[in-house]
py3Dmol code that shows the C-alpha trace and the ligand (Angstrom):
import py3Dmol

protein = """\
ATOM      1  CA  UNK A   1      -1.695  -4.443  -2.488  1.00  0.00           C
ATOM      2  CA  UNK A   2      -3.255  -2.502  -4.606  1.00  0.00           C
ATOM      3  CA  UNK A   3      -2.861   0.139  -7.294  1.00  0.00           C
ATOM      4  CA  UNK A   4      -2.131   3.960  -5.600  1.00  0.00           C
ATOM      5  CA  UNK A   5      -1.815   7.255  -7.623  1.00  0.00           C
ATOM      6  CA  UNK A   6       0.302  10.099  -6.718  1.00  0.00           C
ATOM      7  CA  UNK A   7      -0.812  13.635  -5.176  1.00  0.00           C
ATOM      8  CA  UNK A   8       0.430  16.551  -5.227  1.00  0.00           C
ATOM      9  CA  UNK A   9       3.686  17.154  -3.781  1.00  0.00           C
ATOM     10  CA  UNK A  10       3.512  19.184  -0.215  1.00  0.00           C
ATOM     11  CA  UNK A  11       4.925  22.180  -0.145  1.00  0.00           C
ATOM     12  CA  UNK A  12       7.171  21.849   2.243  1.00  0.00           C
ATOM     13  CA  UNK A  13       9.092  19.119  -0.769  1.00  0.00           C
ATOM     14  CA  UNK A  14       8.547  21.264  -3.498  1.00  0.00           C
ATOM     15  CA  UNK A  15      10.270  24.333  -1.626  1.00  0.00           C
ATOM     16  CA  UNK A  16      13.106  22.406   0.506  1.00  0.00           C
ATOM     17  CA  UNK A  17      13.760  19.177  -1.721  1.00  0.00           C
ATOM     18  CA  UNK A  18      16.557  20.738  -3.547  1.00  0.00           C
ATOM     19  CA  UNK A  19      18.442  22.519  -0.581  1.00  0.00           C
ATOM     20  CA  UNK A  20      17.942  18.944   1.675  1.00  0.00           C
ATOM     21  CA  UNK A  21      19.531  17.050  -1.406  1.00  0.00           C
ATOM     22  CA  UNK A  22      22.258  19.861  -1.764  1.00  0.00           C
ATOM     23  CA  UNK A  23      22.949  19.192   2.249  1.00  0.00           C
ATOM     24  CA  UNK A  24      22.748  15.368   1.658  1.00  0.00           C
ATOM     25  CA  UNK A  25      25.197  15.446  -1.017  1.00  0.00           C
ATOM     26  CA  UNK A  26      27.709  17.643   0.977  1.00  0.00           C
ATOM     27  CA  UNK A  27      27.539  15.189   3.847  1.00  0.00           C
ATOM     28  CA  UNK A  28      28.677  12.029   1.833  1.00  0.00           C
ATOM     29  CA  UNK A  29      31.053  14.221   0.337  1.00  0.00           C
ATOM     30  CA  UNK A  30      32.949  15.017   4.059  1.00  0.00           C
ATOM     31  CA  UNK A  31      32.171  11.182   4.488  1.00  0.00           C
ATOM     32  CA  UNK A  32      30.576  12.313   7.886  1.00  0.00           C
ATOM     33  CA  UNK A  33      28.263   9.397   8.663  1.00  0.00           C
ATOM     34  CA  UNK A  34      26.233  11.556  11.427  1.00  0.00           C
ATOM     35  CA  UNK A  35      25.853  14.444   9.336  1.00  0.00           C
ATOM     36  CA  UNK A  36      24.479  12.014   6.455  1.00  0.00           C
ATOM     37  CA  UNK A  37      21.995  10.521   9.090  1.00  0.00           C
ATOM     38  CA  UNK A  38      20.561  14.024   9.768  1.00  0.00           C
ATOM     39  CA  UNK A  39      20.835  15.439   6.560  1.00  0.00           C
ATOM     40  CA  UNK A  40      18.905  12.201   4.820  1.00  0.00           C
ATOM     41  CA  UNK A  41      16.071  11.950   7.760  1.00  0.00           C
ATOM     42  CA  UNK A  42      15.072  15.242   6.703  1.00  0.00           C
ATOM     43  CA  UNK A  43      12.169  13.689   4.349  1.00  0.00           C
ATOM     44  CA  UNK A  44      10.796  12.671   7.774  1.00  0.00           C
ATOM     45  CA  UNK A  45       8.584  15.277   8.144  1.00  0.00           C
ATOM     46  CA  UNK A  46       5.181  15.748   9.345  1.00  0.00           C
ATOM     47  CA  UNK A  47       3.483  17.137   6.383  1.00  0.00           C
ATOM     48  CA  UNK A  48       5.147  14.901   3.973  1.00  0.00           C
ATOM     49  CA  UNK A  49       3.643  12.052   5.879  1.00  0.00           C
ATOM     50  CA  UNK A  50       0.196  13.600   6.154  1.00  0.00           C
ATOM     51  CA  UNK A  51       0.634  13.810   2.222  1.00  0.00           C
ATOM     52  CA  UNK A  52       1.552  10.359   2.255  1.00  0.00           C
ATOM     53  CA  UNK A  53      -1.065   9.127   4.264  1.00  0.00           C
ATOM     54  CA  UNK A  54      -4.004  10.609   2.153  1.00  0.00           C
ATOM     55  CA  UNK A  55      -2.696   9.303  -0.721  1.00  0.00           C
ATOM     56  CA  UNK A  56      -2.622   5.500   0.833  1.00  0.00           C
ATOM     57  CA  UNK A  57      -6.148   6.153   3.360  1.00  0.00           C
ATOM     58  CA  UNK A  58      -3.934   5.430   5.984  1.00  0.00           C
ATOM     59  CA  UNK A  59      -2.659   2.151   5.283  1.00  0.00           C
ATOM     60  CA  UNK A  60      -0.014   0.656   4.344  1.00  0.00           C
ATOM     61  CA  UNK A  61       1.132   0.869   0.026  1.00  0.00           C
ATOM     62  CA  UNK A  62       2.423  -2.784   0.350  1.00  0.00           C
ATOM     63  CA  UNK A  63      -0.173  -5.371   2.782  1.00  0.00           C
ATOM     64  CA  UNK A  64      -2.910  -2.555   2.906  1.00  0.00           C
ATOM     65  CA  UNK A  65      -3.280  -2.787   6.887  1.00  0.00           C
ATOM     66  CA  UNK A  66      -4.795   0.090   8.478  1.00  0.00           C
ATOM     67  CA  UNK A  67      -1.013   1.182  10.007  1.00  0.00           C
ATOM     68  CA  UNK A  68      -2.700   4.431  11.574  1.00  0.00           C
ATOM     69  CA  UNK A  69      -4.924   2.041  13.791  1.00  0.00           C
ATOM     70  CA  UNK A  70      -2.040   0.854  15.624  1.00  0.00           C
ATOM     71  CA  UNK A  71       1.567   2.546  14.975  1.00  0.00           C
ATOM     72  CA  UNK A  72       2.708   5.838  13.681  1.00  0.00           C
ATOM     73  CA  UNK A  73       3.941   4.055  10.546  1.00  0.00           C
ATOM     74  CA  UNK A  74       6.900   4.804   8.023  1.00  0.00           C
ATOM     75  CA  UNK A  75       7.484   6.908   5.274  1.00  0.00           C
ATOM     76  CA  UNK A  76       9.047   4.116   2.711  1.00  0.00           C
ATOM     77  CA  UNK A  77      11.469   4.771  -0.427  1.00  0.00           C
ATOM     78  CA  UNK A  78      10.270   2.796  -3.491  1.00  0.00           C
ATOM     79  CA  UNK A  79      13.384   2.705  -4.717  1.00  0.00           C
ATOM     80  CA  UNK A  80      15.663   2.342  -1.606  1.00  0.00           C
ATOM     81  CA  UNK A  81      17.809   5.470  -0.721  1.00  0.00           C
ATOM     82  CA  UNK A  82      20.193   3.460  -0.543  1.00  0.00           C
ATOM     83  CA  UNK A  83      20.107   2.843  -3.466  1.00  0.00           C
ATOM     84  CA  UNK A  84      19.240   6.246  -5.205  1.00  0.00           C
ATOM     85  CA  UNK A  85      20.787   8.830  -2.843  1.00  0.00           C
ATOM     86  CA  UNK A  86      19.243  11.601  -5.002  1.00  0.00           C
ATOM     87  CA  UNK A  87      16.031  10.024  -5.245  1.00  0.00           C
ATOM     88  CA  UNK A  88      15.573  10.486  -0.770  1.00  0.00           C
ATOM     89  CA  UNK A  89      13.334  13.253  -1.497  1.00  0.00           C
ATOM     90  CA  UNK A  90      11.693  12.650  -4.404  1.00  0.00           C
ATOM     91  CA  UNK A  91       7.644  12.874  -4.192  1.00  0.00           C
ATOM     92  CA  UNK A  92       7.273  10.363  -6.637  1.00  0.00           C
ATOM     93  CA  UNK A  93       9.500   7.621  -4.608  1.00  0.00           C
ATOM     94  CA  UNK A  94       8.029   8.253  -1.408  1.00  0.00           C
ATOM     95  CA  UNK A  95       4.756   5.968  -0.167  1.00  0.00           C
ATOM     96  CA  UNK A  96       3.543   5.206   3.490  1.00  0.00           C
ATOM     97  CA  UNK A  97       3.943   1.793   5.120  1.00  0.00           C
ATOM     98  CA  UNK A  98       3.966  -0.584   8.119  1.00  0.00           C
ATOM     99  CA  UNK A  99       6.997  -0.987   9.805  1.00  0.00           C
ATOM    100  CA  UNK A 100       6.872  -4.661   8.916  1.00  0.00           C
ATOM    101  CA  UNK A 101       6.555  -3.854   5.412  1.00  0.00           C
ATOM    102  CA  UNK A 102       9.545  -1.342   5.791  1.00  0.00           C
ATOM    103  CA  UNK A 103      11.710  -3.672   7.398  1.00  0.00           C
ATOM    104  CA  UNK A 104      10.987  -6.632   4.997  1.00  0.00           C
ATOM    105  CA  UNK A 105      11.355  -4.417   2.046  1.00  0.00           C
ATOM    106  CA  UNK A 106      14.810  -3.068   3.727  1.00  0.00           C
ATOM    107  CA  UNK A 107      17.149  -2.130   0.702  1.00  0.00           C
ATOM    108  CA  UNK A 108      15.490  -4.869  -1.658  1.00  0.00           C
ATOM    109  CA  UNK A 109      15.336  -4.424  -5.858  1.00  0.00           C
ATOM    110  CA  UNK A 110      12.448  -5.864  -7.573  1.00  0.00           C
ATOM    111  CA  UNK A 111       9.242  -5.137  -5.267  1.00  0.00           C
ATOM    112  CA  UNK A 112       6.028  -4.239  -7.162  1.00  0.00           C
ATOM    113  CA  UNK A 113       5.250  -0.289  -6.994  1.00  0.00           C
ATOM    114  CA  UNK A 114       2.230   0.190  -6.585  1.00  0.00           C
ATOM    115  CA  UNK A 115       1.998   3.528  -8.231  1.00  0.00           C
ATOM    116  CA  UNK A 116       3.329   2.412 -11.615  1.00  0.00           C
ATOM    117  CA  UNK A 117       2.431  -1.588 -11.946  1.00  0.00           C
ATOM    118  CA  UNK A 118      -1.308  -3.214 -11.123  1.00  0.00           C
ATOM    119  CA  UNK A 119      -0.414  -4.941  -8.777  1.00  0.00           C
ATOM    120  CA  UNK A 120      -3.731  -7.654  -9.528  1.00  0.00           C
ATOM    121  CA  UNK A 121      -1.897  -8.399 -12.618  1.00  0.00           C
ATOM    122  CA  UNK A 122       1.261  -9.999 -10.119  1.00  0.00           C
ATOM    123  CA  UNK A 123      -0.722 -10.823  -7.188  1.00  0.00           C
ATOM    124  CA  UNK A 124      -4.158 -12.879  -6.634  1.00  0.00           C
ATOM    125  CA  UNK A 125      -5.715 -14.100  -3.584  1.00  0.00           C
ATOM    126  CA  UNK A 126      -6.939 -17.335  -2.433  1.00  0.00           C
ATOM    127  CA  UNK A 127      -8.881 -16.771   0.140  1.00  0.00           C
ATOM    128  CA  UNK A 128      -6.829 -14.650   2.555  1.00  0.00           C
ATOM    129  CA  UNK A 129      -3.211 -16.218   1.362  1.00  0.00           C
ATOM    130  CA  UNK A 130      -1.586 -14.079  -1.148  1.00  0.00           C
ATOM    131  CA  UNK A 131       0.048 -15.656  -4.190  1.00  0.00           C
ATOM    132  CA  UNK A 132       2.309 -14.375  -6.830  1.00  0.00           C
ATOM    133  CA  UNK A 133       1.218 -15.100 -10.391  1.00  0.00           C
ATOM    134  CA  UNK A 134       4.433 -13.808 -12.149  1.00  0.00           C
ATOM    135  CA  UNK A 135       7.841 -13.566 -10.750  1.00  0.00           C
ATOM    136  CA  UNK A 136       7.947  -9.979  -9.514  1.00  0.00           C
ATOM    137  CA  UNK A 137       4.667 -10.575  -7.226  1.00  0.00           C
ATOM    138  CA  UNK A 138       6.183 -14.085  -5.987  1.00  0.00           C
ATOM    139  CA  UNK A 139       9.089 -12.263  -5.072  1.00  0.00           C
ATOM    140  CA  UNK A 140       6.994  -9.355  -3.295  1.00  0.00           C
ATOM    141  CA  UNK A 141       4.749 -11.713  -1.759  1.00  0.00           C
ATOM    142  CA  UNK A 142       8.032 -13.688  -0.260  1.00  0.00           C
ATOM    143  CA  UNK A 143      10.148 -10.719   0.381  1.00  0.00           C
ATOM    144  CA  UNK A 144       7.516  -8.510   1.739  1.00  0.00           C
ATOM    145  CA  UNK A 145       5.898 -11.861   3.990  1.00  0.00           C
ATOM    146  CA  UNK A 146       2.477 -10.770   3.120  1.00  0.00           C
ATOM    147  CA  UNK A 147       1.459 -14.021   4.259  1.00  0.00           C
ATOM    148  CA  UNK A 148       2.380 -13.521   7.922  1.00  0.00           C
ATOM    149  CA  UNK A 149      -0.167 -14.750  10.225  1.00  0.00           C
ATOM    150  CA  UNK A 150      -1.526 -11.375  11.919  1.00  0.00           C
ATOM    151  CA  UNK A 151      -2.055 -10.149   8.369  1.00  0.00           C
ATOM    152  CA  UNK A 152      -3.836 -13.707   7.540  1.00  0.00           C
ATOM    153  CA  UNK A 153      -6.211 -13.560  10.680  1.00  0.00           C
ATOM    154  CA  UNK A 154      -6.778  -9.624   9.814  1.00  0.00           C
ATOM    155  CA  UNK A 155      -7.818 -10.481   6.041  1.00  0.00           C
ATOM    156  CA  UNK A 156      -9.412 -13.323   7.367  1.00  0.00           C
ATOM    157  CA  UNK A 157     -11.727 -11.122   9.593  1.00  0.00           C
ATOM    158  CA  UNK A 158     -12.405  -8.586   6.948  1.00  0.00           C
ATOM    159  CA  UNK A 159     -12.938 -11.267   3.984  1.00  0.00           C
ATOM    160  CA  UNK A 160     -15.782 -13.382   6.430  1.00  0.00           C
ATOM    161  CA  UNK A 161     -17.648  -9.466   7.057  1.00  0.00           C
ATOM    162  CA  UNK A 162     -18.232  -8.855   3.341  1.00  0.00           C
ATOM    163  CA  UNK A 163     -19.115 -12.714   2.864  1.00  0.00           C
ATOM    164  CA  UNK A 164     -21.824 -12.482   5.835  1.00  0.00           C
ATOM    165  CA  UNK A 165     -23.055  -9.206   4.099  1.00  0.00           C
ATOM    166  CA  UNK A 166     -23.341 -10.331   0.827  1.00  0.00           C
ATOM    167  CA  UNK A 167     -25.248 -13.865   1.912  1.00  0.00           C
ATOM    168  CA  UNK A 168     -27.142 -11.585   3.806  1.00  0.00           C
ATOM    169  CA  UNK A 169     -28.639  -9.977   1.249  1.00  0.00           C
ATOM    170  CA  UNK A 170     -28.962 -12.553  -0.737  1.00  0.00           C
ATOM    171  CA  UNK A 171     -32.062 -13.792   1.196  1.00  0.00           C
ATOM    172  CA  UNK A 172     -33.513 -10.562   0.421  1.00  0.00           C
ATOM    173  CA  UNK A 173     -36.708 -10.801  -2.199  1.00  0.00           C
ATOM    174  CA  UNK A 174     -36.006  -7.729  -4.271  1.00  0.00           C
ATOM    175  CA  UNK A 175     -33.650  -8.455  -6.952  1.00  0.00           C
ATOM    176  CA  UNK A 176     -33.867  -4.572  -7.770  1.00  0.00           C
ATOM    177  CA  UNK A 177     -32.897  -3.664  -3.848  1.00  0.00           C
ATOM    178  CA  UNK A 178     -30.150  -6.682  -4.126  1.00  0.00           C
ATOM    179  CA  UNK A 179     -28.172  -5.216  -7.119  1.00  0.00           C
ATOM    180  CA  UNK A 180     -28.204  -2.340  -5.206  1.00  0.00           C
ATOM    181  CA  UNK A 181     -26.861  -3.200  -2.021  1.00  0.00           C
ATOM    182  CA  UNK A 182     -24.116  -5.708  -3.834  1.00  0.00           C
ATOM    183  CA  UNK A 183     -23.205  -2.389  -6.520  1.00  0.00           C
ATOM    184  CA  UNK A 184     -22.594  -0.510  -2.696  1.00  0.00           C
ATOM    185  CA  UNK A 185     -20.396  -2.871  -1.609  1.00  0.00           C
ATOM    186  CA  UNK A 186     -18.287  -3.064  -4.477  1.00  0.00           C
ATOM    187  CA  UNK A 187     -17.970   0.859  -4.939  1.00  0.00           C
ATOM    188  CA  UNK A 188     -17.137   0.780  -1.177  1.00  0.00           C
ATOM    189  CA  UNK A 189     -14.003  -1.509  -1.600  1.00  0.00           C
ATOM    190  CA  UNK A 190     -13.278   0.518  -4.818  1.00  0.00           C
ATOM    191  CA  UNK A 191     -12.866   3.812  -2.949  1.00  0.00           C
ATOM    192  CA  UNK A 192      -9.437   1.903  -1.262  1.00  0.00           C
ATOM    193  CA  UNK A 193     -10.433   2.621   1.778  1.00  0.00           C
ATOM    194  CA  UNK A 194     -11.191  -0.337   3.665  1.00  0.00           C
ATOM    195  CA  UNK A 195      -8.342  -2.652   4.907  1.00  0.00           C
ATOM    196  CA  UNK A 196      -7.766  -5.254   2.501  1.00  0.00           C
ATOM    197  CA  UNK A 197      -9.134  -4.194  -0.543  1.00  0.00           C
ATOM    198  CA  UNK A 198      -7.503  -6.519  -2.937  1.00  0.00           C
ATOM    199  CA  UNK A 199      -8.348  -9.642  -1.072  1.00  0.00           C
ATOM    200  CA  UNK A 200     -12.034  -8.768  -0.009  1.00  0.00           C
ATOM    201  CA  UNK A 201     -12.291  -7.922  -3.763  1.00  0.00           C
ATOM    202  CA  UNK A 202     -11.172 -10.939  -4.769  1.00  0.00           C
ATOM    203  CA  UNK A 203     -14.054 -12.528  -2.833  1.00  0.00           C
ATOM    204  CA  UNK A 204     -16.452 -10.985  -3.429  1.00  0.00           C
ATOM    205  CA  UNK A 205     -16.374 -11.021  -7.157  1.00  0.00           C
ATOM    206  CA  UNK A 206     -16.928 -14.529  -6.517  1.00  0.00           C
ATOM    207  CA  UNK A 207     -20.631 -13.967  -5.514  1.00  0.00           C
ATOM    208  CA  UNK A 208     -21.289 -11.726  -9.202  1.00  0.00           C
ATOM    209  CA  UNK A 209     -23.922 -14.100 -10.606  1.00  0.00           C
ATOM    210  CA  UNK A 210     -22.368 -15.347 -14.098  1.00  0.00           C
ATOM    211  CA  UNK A 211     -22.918 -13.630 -17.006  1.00  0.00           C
ATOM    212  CA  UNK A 212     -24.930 -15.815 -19.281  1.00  0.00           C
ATOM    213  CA  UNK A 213     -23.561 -15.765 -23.228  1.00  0.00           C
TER     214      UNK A 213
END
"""
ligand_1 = """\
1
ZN
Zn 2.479 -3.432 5.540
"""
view = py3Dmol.view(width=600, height=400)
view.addModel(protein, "pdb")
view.setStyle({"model": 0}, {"cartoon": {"style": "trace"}})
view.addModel(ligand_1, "xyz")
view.setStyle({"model": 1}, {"stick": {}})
view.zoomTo()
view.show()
């Protein structure tokens, strides 16, 4: 996981938010439980996803798989809807996930956001096993199974690439043309848009020659 910053709203949100909540609200009112499913899967919507997407480079706000790659994925309430009914269409509750994640997360308190905690600060990486470091990212890492074994072999995969790359150059002569290629590496993984960011990071930070006091 790692940090994520909010766009702009779409339009589509800005203008219908208000009406879908006022439609929402009616249909829990008349207790009609098919009305409520229609009325709430509004936020399902293509250009609130495409929104979504940008925002998380198509992967997913919680293990940081490429979800695009292989599934449509799922729009995802940060704070379930249900929850906080009024918050289903809120732009500021809404990320982009795998349908693992989703599923794990269900209608579970106490999950790291990713928009509004750093989510280093809860959550290291040894290797590619994630491990909480304070009680809200032991209970994401658990909750969330970040450590299930496709995501394991995919970090794995990833983690080994950047290793090869940076031993790679290593037995290059040119300390000038090393810095170089290392300082691309690292502003590669801090655009967010490689799978995996947080644990590739991790690793390769190892390999920064230490500082000398
Ligand atoms: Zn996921």
């Amino acid at each position: 996981m790692i940090r994520l910053f909010k766009g702009a709203a779409p339009e589509i949100l800005t203008r219908k938010g208000e009406d879908w909540t006022r439609e929402l609200l009616a249909a829990v009112e008349a207790g009609d439980a098919e009305r409520i499913k229609v009325a709430t899967r509004r936020y399902n919507h293509p250009e609130v996803k495409d929104a979504l997407k940008d925002e998380t480079k198509g992967k997913c706000a919680y293990c940081e798989a490429k979800v695009t790659d292989v599934a449509h994925g799922d729009i995802e309430h940060v704070t379930p809807k249900s929850v906080e009914r009024m918050r289903t269409f809120d732009w500021e509750n809404l990320t982009f996930s795998c349908q693992l994640c989703n599923q794990n997360k269900s209608d579970k308190a106490g999950i790291l956001d990713p928009y509004t905690e750093e989510p280093s600060e809860h959550i290291f990486f040894a290797g590619a096993f994630a491990k909480g470091k304070t009680p809200d990212g032991a209970r994401t890492v658990l909750e969330l199974k970040l450590n299930r074994i496709p995501l394991i072999e995919s970090r794995n995969r990833e983690i080994e690439r950047y290793a090869d790359q940076i031993e790679k150059v290593f037995l290059i002569k040119d300390d000038r043309t090393k810095e170089l290629l290392i300082r691309g590496i690292l502003e590669d993984l801090n655009t967010g848009q490689p799978e995996f960011v947080a644990a590739c990071l991790a690793v390769v930070m190892q390999y920064q020659p230490k500082q000398v006091a």
